[in-house]
C-alpha positions as CSV (number, residue, x, y, z in Angstrom):
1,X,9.9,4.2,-44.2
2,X,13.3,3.8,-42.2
3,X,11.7,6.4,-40.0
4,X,8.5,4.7,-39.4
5,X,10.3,1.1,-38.7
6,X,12.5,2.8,-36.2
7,X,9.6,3.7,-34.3
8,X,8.0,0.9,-34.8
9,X,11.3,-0.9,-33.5
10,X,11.1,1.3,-30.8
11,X,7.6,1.2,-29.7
12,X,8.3,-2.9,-29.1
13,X,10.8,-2.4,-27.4
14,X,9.5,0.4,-25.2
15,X,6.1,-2.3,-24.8
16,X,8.1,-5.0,-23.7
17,X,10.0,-2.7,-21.2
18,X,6.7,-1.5,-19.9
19,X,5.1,-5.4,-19.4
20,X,7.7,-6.4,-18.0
21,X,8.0,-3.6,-15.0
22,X,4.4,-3.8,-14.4
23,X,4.5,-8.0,-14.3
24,X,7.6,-7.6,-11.8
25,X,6.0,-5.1,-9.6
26,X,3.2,-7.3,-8.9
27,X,5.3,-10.8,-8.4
28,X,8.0,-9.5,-6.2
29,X,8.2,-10.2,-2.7
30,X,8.6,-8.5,0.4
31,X,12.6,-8.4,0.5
32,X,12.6,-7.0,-2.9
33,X,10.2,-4.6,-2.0
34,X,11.8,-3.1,1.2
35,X,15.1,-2.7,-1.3
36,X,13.2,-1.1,-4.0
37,X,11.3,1.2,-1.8
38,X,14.9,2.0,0.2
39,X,15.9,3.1,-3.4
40,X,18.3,0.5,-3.9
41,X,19.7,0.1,-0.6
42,X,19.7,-3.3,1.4
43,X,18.5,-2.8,4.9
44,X,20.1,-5.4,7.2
45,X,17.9,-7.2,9.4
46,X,14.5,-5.2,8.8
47,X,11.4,-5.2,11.3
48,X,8.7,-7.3,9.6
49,X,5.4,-6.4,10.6
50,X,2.1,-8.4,10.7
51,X,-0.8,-7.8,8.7
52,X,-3.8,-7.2,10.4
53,X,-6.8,-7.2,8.5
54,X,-10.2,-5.2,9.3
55,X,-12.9,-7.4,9.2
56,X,-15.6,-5.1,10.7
57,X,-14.5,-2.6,7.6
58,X,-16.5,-5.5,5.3
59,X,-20.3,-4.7,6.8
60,X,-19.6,-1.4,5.7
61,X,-18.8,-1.9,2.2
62,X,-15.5,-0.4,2.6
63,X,-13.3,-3.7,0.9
64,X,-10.8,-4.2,-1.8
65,X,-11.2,-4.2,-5.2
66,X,-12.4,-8.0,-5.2
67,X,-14.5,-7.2,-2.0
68,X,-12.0,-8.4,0.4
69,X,-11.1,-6.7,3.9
70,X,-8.9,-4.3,3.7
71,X,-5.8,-4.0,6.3
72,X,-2.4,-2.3,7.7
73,X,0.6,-3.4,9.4
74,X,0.9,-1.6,12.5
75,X,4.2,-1.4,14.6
76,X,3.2,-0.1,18.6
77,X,5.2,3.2,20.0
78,X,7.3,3.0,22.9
79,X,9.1,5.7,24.9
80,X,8.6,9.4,23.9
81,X,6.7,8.3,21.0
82,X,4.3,6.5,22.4
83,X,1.2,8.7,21.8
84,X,2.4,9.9,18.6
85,X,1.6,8.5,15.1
86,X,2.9,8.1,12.0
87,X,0.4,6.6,8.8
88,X,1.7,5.9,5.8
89,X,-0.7,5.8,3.3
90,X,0.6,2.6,0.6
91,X,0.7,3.6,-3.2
92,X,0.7,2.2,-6.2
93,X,-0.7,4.1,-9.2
94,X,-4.6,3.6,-10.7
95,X,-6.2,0.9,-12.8
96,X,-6.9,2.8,-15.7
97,X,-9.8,0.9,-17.2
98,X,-12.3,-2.1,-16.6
99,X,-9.8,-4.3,-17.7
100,X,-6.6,-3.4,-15.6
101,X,-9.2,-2.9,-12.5
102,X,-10.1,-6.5,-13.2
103,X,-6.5,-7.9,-13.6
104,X,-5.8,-5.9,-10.4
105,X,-8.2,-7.3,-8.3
106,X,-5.9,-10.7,-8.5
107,X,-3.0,-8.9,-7.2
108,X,-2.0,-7.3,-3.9
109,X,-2.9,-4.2,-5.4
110,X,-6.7,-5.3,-5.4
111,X,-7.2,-8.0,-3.0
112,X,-5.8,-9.1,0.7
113,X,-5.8,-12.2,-0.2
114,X,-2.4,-11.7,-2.6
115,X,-0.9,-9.1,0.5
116,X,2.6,-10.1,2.3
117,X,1.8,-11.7,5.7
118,X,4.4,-9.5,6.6
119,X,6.0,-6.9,5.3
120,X,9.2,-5.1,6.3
121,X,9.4,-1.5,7.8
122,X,12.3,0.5,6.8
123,X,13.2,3.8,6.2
124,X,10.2,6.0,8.0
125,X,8.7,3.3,9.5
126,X,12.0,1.9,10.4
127,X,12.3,1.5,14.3
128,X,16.0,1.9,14.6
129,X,17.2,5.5,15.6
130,X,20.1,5.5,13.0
131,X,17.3,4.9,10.1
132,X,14.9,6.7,11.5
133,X,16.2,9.3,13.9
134,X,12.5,11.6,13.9
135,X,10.2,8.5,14.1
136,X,11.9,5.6,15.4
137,X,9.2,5.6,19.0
138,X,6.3,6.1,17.3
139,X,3.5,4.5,16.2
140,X,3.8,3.3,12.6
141,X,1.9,2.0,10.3
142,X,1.5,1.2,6.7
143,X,-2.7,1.7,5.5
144,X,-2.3,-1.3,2.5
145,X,-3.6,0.1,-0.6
146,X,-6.1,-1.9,-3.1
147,X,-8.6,0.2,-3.8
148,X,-7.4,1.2,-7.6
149,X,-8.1,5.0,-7.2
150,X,-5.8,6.0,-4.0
151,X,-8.4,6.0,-1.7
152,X,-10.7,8.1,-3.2
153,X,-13.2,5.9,-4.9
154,X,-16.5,5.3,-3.7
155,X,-18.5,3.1,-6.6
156,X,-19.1,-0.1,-7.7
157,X,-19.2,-1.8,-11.2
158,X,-21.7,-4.6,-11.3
159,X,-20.4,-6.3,-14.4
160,X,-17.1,-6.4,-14.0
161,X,-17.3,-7.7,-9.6
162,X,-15.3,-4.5,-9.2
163,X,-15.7,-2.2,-5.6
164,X,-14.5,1.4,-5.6
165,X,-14.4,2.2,-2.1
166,X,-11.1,3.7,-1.2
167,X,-12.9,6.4,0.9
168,X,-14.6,4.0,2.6
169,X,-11.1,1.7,3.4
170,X,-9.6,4.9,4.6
171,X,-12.4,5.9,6.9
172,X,-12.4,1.9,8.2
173,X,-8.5,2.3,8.8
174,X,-8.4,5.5,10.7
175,X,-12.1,3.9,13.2
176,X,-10.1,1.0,13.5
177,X,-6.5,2.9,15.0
178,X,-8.5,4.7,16.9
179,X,-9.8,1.7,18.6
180,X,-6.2,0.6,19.3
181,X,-5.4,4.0,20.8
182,X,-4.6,6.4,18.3
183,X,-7.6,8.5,19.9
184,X,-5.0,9.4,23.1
185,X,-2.7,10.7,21.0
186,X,-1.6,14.0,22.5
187,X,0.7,15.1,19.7
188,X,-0.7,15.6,16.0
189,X,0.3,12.8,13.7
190,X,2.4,12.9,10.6
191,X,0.2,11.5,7.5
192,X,2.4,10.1,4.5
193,X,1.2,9.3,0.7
194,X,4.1,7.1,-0.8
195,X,3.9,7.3,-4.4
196,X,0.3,7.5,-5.2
């Protein structure tokens, strides 16, 4: 009995722990999120970056969760780096059912309308030389992620409002940087998943 209550005890405490992390990693704001994502380490004075949304990408069914556009934050090359490019490709884990993929598609996990206008680039996308001494030139940018399946997904669920289409997003993303010259670049690119 002791045995089972301890568990019990520890299961709620666990639970708590649990709704509590996932309730803070969809509230917190941009500043919090360039420290967490820096792994604890404030960042002085950090580039923000715009968000630009794609809204040719909508026509072609490739959209958010909640049927949204999609979008990225893209910071221009200069220098040496001009015609070289660095995606990062956002993570953020799954919905694991109906019912998370619906609560999702209220966050900025499933919808561009909850994104950061802005959001700061640190670390690899950093453009200072001291943070970023391999990538600092180039062209970097951040592919927002709100698909619910890491850009694999290609469905739709009727019932529940809810579009897969994280192939789509990604093929929308990559026609769009192409458009604003990622087609001239003469060096290969360096593709990142962060913490799919």
């Amino acid at each position: 009995m002791k045995l089972l209550l301890a568990f019990g005890l520890l299961g709620l405490v666990l639970g708590r722990r649990w709704v509590q992390c996932f309730e803070f990693e969809e509230y917190r704001n941009g500043t919090e999120l360039a420290f967490l994502e820096e792994g604890g380490v404030s960042v002085p004075n950090p580039l923000l970056v715009v968000l630009t949304l794609i809204p040719s990408a909508v026509a072609k069914g490739a959209v958010c969760l909640d049927g949204t556009a999609p979008g990225y934050h893209l910071h221009r090359g200069f220098g040496s780096g001009e015609n070289s490019w660095l995606i990062q490709l956002e993570g953020g884990g799954w919905c694991n059912d109906i019912k998370t993929c619906i609560y999702r598609k209220k966050t900025r996990r499933g919808s561009s309308n909850y994104m950061e206008k802005q959001i700061p680039f640190t670390g690899l996308l950093s453009n200072k030389p001291d943070e970023n001494p391999d990538f600092f030139s180039w062209n970097r940018v951040k592919v927002r992620y709100c698909d619910g399946a890491s850009f694999s997904g290609e469905g739709y669920n009727e019932g529940a409002g809810l579009f897969f289409r994280g192939q789509r997003i990604w093929l929308a993303a990559m026609e769009d940087l192409m458009s604003q010259g990622m087609n001239n670049a003469d060096e290969p690119f360096f593709l990142e998943f962060a913490g799919v």
